[in-house]
ROKOL-435115 format. One record per residue (C-alpha): residue number from 0; residue in one letter; x, y, z. Coordinates in steps of 0.05 Angstrom, whole numbers, plus 5000, padded with zeros to 4 digits. Layout:
<rs>
<r NUM,'A',<X,Y,Z>>;
...
</rs>
This chain:
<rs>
<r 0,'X',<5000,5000,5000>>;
<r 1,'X',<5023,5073,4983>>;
<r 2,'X',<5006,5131,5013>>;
<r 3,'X',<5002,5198,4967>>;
<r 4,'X',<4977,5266,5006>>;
<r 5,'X',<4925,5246,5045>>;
<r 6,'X',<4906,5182,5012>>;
<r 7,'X',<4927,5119,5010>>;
<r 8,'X',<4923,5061,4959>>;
<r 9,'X',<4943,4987,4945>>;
<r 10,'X',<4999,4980,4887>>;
<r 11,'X',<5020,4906,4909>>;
<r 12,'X',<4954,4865,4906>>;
<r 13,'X',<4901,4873,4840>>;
<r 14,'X',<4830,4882,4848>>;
<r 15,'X',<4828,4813,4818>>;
<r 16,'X',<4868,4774,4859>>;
<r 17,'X',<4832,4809,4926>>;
<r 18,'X',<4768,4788,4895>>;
<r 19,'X',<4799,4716,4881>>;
<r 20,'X',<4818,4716,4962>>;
<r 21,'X',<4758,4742,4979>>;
<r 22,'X',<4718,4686,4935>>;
<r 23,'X',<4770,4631,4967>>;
<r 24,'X',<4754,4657,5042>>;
<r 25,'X',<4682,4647,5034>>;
<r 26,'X',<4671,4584,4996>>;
<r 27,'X',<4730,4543,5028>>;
<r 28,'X',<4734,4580,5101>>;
<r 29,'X',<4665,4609,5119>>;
<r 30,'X',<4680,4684,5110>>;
<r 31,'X',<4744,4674,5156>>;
<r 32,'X',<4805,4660,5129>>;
<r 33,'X',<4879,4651,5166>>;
<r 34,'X',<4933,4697,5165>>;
<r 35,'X',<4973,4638,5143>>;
<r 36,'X',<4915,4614,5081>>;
<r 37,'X',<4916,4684,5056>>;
<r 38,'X',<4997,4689,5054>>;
<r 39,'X',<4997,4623,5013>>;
<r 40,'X',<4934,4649,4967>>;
<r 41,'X',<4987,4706,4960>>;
<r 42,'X',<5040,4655,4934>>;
<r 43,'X',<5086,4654,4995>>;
<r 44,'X',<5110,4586,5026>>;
<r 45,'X',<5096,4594,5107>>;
<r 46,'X',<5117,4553,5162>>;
<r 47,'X',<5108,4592,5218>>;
<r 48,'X',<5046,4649,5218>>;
<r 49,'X',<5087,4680,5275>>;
<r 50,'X',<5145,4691,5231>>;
<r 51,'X',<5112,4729,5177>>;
<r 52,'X',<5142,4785,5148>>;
<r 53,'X',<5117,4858,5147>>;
<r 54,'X',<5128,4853,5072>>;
<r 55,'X',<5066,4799,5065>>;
<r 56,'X',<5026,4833,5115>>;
<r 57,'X',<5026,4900,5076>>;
<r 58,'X',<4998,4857,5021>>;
<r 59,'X',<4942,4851,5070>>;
<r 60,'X',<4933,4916,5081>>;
<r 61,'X',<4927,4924,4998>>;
<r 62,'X',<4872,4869,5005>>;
<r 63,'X',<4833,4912,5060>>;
<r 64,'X',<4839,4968,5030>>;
<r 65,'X',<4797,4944,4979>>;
<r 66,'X',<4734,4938,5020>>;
<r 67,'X',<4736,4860,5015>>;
<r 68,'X',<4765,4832,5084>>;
<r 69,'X',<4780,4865,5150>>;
<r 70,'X',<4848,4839,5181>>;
<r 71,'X',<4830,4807,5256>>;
<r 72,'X',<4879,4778,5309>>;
<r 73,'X',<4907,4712,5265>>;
<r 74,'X',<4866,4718,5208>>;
<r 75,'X',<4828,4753,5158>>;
<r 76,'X',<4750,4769,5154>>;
<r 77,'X',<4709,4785,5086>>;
<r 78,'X',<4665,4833,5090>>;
<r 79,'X',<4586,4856,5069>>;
<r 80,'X',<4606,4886,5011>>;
<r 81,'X',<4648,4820,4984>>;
<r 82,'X',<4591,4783,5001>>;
<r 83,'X',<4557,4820,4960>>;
<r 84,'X',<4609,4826,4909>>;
<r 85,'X',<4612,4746,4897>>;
<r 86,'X',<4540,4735,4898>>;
<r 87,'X',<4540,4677,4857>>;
<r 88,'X',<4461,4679,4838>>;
<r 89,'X',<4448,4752,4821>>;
<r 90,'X',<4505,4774,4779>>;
<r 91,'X',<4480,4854,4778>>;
<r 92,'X',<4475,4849,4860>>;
<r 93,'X',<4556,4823,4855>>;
<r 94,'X',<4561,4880,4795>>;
<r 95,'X',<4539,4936,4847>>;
<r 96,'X',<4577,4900,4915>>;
<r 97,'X',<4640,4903,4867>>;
<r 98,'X',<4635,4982,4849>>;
<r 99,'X',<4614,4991,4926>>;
<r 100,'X',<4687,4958,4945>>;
<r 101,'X',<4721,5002,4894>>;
<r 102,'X',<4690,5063,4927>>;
<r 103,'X',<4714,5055,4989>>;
<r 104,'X',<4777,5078,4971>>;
<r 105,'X',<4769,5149,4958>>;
<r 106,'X',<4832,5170,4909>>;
<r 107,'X',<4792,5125,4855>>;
<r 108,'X',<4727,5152,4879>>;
<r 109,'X',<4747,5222,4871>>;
<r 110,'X',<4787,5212,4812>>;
<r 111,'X',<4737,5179,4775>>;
<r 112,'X',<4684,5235,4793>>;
<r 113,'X',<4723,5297,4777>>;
<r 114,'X',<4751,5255,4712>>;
<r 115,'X',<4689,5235,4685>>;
<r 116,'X',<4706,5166,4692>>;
<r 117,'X',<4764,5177,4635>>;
<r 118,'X',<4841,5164,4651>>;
<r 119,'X',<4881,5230,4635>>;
<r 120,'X',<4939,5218,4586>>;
<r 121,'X',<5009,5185,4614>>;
<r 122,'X',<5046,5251,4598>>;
<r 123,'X',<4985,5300,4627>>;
<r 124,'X',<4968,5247,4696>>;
<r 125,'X',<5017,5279,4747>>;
<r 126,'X',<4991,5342,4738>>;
<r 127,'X',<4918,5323,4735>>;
<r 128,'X',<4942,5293,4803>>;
<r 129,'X',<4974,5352,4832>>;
<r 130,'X',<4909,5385,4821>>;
<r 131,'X',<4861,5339,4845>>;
<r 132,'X',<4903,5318,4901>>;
<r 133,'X',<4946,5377,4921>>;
<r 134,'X',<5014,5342,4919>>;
<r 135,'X',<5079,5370,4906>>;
<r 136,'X',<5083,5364,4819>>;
<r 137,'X',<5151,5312,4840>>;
<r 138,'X',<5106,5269,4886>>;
<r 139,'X',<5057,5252,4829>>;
<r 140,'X',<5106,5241,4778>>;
<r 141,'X',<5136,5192,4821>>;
<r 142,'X',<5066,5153,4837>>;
<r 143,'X',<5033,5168,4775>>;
<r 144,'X',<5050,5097,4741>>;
<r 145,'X',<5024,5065,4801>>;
<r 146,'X',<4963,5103,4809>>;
<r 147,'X',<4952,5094,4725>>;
<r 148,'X',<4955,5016,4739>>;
<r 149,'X',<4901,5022,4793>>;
<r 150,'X',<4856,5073,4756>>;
<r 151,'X',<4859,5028,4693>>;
<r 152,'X',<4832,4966,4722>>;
<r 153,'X',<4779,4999,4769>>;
<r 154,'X',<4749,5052,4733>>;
<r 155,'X',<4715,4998,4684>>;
<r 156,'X',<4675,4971,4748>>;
<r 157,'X',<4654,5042,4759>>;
<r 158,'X',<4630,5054,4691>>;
<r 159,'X',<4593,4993,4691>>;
<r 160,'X',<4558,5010,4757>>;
<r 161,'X',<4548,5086,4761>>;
<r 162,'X',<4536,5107,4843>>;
<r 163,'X',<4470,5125,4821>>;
<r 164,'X',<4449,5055,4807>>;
<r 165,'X',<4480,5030,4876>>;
<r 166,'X',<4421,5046,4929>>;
<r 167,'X',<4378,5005,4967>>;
<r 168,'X',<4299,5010,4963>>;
<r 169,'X',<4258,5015,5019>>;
<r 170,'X',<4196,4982,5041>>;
<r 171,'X',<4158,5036,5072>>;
<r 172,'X',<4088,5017,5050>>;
<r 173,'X',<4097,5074,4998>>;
<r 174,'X',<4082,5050,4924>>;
<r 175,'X',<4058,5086,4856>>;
<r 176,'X',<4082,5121,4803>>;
<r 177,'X',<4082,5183,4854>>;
<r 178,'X',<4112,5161,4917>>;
<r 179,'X',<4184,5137,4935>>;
<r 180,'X',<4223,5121,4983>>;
<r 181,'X',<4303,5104,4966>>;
<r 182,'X',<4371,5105,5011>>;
<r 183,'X',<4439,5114,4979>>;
<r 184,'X',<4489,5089,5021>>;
<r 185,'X',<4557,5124,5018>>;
<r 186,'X',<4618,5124,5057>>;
<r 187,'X',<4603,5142,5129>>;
<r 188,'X',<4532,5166,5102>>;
<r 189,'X',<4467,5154,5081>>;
<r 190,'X',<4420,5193,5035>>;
<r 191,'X',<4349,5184,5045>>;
<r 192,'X',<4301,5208,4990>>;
<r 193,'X',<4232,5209,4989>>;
<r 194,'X',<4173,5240,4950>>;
<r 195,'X',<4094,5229,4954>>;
<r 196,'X',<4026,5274,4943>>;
<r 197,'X',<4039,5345,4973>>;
<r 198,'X',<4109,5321,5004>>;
<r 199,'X',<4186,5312,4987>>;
<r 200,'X',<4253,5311,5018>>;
<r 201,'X',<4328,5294,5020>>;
<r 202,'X',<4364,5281,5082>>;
<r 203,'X',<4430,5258,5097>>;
<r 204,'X',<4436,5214,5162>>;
<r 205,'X',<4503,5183,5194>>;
<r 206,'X',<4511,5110,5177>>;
<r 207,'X',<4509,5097,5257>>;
<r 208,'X',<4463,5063,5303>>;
<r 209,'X',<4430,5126,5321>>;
<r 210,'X',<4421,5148,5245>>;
<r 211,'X',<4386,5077,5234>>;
<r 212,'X',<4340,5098,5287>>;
<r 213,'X',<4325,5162,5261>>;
<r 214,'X',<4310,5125,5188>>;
<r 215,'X',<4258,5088,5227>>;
<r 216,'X',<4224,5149,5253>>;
<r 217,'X',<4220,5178,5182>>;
<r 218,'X',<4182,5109,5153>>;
<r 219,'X',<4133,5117,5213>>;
<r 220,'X',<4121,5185,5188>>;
<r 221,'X',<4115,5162,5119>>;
<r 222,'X',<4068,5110,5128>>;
<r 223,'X',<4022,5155,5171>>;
<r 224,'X',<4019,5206,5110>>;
<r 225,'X',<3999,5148,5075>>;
<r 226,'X',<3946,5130,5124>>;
<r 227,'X',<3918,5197,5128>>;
<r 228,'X',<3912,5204,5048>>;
<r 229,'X',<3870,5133,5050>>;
<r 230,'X',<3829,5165,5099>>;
<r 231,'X',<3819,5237,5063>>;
<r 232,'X',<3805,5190,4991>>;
<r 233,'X',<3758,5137,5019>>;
<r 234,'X',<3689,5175,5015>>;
<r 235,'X',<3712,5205,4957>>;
<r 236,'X',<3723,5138,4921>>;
<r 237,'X',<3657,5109,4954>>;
<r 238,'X',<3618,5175,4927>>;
<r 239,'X',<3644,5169,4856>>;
<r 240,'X',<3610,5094,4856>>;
<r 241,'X',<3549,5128,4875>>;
</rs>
């Protein structure tokens, strides 16, 4: 893993081969997978897990940074979002949980926002970087290679999958062409939408405990706008029979 400015990202381990881990951890180890299985997925001979270098544990940390696995005491756990990234059944749910990984790591996230999704030139990256990231012009020449390896096998997931498509819908007993209720979930955030007769809002709650809660409270009030409109429309509907 490299660090640039304030950001850091994985140069050692591929996208492909943390998805190939993750894939291993859950259909051969139940989600959990030993510090000593993942060093030998990685290619390295191990006798003793005790004895393993800080050269194959920053491989690791290239892994997790990915959004796949979270490193424990002795081994490795996947996460949601690789769950949901090797759904074997639903292949646009794994589409969506693979973009979701990539956007946990927010130099590609960024980049491919304020890029449009399109790699700058090789001779015209470093100072594309300097700009978006506000390193020294020497600094992004240096990591620019590395950065262009990552970008280039990423940003195809992203296309693929644009954030707008990644959100979860919510059963709030709203339904029709004019009522909805979605939830994007971002990093550290969630956006709640929701629209309906006479109504609409946007709100942006913590992706905490206490924000959960306060999701709740806004489907009660949704479904009791509901239940008052079914009252206000009932003798209507019952006079136009008449």
């Amino acid at each position: 893993m490299l660090t640039i400015g304030k950001y850091s990202y994985p140069n050692q381990v591929t996208f492909a081969k943390a998805i190939e881990i993750a894939k291993t951890a859950i259909t051969k180890y139940d989600g959990k997978m030993s510090n000593k299985d993942v060093a030998e997925a990685l290619g390295y001979k191990v006798k003793n897990p005790n004895a393993m270098s800080g050269y194959i544990f920053r491989k690791f940390d290239d892994i997790c940074t990915y959004g796949l696995m979270k490193r424990q005491r002795g081994y490795v756990k996947v996460t949601d979002i690789a769950v949901q990234a090797l759904d074997p059944y639903d292949t646009r749910k794994a589409q969506e949980g693979k973009a979701k990984a990539i956007r946990q790591m927010l130099i590609v996230k960024e980049a491919f926002t304020k890029w449009n999704g399109v790699i700058p030139p090789e001779t015209a990256l470093p100072s594309k970087l300097v700009d978006l990231l506000g390193v020294s012009w020497q600094e992004a020449q240096k990591q620019a290679e590395s950065l262009r390896k990552l970008f280039s096998e990423v940003f195809p997931y992203l296309k693929a999958t644009p954030e707008s498509m990644i959100e979860t819908s919510v059963g709030s007993g709203l339904g029709g062409e004019d009522k909805a209720m979605d939830i994007k979930q971002e990093t550290g955030d969630m956006t709640v939408s929701a629209r309906g007769k006479g109504f609409g809002f946007t709100k942006t709650l913590p992706f905490t405990r206490e924000g959960i809660q306060k999701l709740r409270q806004l489907v009660d009030f949704l479904e009791n706008q509901i239940e008052e409109e079914e009252t206000e429309e009932t003798p209507k509907e019952e006079q136009d029979k008449d």
